[in-house]
C-alpha positions as CSV (number, residue, x, y, z in Angstrom):
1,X,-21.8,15.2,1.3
2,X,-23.4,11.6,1.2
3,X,-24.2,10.6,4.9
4,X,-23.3,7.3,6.6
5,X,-26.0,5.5,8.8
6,X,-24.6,6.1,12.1
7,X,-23.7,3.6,14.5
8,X,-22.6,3.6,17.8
9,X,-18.6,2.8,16.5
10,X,-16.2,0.5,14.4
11,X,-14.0,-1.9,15.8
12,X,-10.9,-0.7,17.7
13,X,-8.3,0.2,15.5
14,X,-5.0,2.2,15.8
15,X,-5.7,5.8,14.2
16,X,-3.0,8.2,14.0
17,X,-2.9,11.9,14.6
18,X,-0.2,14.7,13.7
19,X,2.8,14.3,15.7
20,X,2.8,10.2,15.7
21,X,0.5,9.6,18.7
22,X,-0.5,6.3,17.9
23,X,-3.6,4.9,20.5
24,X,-6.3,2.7,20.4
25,X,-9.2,4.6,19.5
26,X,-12.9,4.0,18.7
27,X,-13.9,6.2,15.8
28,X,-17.7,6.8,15.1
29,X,-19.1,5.2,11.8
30,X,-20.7,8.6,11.1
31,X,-17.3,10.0,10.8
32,X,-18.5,11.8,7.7
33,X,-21.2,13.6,9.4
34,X,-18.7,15.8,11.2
35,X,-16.8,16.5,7.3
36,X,-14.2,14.0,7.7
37,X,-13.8,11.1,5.3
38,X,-11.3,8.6,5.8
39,X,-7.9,8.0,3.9
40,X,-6.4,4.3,4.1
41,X,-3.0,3.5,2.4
42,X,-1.7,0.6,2.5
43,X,0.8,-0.5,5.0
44,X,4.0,-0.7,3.0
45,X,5.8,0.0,5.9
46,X,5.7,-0.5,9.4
47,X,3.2,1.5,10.9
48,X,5.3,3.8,12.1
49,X,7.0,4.9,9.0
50,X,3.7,4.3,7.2
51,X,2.0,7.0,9.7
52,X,4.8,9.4,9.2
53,X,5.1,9.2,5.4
54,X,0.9,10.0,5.3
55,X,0.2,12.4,7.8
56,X,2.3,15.1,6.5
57,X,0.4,15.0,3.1
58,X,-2.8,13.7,4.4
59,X,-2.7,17.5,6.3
60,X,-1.7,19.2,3.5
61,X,-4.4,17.7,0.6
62,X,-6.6,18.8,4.3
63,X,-6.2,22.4,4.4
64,X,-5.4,22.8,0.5
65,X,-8.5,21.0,-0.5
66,X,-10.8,22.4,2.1
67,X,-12.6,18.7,3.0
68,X,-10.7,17.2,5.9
69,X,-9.0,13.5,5.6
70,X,-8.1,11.6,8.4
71,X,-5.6,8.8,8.6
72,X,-6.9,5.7,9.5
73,X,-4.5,2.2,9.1
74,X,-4.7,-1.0,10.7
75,X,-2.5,-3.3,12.1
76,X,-1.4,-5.1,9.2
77,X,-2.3,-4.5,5.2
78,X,-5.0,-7.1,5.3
79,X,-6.9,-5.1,8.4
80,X,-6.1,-1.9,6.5
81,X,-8.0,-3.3,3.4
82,X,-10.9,-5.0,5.9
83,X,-11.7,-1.2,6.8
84,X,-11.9,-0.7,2.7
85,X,-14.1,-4.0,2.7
86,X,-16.3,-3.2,5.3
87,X,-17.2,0.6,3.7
88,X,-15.3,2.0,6.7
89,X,-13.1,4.2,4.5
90,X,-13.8,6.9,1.6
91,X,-10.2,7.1,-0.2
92,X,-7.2,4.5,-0.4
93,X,-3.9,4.1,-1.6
94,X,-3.7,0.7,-2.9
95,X,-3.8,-2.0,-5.7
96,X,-5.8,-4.2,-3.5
97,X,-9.0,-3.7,-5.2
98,X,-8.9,-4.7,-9.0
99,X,-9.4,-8.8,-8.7
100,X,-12.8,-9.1,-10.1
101,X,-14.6,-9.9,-7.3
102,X,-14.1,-6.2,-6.3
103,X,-14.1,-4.4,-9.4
104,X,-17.6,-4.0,-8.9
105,X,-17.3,-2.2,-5.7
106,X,-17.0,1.1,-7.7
107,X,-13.8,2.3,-6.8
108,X,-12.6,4.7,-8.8
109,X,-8.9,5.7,-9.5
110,X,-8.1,9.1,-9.8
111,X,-4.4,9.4,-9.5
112,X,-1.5,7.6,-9.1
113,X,2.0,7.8,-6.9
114,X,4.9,9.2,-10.4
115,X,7.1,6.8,-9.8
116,X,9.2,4.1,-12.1
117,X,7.3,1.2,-12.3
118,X,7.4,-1.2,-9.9
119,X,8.2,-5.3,-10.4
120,X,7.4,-7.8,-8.0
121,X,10.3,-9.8,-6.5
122,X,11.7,-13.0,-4.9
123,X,14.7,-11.7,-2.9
124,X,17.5,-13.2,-0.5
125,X,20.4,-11.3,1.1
126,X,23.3,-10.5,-1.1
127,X,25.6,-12.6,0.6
128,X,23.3,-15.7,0.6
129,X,24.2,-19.0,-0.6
130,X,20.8,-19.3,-2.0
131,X,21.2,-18.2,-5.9
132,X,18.1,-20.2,-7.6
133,X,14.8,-20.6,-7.3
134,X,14.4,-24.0,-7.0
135,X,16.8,-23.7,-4.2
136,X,13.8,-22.2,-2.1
137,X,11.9,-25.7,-2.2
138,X,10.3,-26.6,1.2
139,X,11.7,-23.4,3.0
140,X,10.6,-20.8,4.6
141,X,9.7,-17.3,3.2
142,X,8.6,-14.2,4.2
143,X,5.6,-12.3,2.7
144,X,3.8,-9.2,4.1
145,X,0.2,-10.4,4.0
146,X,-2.5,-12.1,1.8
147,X,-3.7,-8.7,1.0
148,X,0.0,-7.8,-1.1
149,X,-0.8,-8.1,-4.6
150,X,2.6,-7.4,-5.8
151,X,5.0,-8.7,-3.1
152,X,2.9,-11.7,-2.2
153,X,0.0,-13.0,-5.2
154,X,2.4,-12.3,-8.1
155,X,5.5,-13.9,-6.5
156,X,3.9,-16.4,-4.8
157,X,2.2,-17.3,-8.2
158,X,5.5,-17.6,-9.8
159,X,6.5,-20.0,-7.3
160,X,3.5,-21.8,-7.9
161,X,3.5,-21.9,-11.2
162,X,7.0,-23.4,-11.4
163,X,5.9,-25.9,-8.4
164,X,8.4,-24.7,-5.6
165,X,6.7,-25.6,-2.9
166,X,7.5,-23.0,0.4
167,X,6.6,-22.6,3.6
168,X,4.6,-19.5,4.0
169,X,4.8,-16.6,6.6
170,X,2.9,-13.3,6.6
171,X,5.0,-10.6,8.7
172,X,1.9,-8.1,8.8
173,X,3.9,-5.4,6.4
174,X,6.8,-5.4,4.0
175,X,9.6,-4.0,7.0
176,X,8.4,-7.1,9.3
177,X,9.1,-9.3,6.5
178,X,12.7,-8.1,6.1
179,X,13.4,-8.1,9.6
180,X,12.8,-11.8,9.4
181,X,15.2,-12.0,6.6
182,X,18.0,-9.8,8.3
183,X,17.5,-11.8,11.3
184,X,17.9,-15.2,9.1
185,X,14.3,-16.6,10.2
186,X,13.6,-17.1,6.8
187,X,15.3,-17.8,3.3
188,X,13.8,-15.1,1.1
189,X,10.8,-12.8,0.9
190,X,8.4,-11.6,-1.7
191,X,8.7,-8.0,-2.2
192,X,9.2,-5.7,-5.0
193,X,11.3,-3.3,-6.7
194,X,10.6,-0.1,-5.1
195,X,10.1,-1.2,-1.2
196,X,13.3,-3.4,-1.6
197,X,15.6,-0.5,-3.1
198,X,14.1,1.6,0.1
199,X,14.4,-1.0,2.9
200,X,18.2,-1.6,1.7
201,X,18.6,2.3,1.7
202,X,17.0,2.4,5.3
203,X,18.8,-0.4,6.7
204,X,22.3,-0.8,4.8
205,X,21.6,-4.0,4.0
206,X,22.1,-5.6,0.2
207,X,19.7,-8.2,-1.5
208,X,20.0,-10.0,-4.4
209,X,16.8,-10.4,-6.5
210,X,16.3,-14.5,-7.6
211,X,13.1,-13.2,-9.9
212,X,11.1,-9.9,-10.7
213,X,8.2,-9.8,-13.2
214,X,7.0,-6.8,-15.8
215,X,6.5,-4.1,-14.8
216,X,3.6,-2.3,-13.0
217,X,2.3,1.2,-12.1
218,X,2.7,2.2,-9.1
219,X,-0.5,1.9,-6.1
220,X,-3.4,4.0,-7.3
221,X,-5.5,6.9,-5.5
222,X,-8.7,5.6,-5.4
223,X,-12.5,7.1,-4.2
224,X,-15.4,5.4,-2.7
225,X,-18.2,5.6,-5.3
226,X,-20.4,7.6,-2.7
227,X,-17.7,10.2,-2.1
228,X,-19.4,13.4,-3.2
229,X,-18.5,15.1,-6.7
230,X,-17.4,18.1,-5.3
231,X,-15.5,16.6,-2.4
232,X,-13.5,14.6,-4.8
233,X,-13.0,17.1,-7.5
234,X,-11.2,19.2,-4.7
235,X,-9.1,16.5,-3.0
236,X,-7.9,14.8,-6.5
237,X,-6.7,18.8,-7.4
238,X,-5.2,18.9,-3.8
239,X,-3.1,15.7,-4.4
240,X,-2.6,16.5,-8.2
241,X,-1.0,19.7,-8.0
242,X,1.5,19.3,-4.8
243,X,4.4,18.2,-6.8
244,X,3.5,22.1,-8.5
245,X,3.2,24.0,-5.2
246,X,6.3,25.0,-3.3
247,X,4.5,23.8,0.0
248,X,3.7,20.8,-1.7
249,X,7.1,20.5,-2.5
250,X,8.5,20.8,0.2
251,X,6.3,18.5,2.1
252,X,7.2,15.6,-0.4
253,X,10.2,15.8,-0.5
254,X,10.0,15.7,3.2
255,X,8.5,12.2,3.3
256,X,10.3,10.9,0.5
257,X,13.2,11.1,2.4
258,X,11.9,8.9,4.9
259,X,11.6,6.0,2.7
260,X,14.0,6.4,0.0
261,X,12.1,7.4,-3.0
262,X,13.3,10.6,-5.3
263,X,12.8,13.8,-3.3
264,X,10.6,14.8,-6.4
265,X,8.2,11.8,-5.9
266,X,4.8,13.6,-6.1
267,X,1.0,12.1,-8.0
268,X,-0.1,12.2,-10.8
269,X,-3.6,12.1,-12.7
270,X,-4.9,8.5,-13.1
271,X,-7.3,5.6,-14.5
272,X,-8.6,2.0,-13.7
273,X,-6.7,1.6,-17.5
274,X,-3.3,1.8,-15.6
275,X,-4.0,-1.1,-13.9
276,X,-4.7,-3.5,-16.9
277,X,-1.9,-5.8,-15.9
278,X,-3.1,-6.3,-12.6
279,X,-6.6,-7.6,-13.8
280,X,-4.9,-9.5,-16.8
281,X,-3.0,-11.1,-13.6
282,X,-6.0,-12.6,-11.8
283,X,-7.2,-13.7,-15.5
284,X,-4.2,-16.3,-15.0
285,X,-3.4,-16.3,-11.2
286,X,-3.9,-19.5,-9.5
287,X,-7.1,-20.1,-7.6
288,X,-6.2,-19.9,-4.1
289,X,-4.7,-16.5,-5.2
290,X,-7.7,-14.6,-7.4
């Protein structure tokens, strides 16, 4: 296993462990040196949620692959995908890495999440008055974070690109960006099709979608170009092959409960070529957004 230049410790950050005991904790750079590497999804969810929809298969892929993962997640998505910036992290769950100025990085995908493809959306409550876009002029609107390539970059592109000017605001992750909704802080949010069909499961609550573009593969399971061969070969077949095992079953459909996605949500095997639309995006994408 490829070592890390040890240093006395990383930022604080919140790390989880089994059983949702969230604390401020300072983990060691040289994490690796004890045979852990760490895992960072993005924050979909509040961190909560996000840490109970992980951990469960973050200990399974664990003990079936034989190299220990630990859960590591920030605050928000955008500290999540600092920790990914700064080399602080070996595997990810994101999309957050194919603009071009990180292409180069060496990330490489290995699997994906099986699910239907995912759009990005502008949404407002169902029973909003708001049925237009151009009704959203000069208000305000709810995104997760800068880091959201789907619910904030391609939506907010749209609105860009057909000059509807809005008055931004980042909630940290997509649940803190519907609570502003529900609570009628703000018009609409950017989101898309898979988080909004769960938050409107988990909550009760309807929306009605204003715009939603193509469709797009789910996030992607992604390894640090120094993550070694073996170690990788063993956790892709760990992840790849849960959907097959009965404990793997189990487990997923487990956490799929939790945020509304088909108990028989499992991964499947992956390449940088699945996400062709997302570079094709920042091809286009305004400036402040690439």
């Amino acid at each position: 296993m490829n070592r890390l230049k040890p240093k006395k410790c990383l930022m604080p950050i919140l790390s989880f462990g089994v059983g949702l005991a969230g604390l401020l904790a300072c983990v060691p750079v040289s994490a690796q040196e004890s045979g852990v590497y760490r895992f960072s999804p993005v924050n979909q969810y509040g961190i909560e949620l996000t840490a109970s929809y992980w951990n469960p298969i973050v200990d399974y892929v664990s003990t079936k692959s034989g190299v220990k993962l630990q859960l590591k997640i920030g605050r928000t998505s955008a500290d999540t995908t600092a920790y990914v910036l700064a080399n602080e992290v070996e595997f990810v769950f994101s999309n957050h890495l194919f603009s071009p100025d990180r292409d180069h990085l060496g990330w490489k995908v290995f699997g994906r999440r099986d699910t239907q493809p995912i759009r990005s959306q502008i949404v407002v409550l169902a029973d909003s008055p708001i049925t237009r876009l151009e009704q959203l002029a000069n208000q305000t609107m709810a995104f997760p974070g800068p880091e959201a390539t789907v619910a904030y970059k391609f939506s907010y592109a749209n609105l860009l690109n057909q000059k509807i000017p809005v008055q931004v605001v980042f909630a940290g992750n997509m649940d803190g960006a519907f609570a502003q909704l529900a609570s009628g802080k703000v018009k609409a949010v950017g989101t898309h099709t898979q988080l909004s069909s769960g938050w409107s499961k988990r909550e009760g609550k309807a929306v009605r979608a204003l715009w939603e573009s193509e469709p797009l593969n789910d996030l992607a399971l992604m390894a640090a170009k120094h993550v070694a061969a073996k170690d990788l070969a063993a956790v892709s077949k760990a992840f790849l092959e849960m959907g097959r095992d009965p404990q793997g079953q189990k487990v997923l459909a487990g956490v799929s409960e939790l945020v509304k996605l088909p108990p028989t949500t499992s991964f499947v095997p992956s390449t940088g070529a699945d996400y062709t639309a997302y570079r094709n995006f920042y091809q286009t994408a305004p400036a402040s957004l690439r």
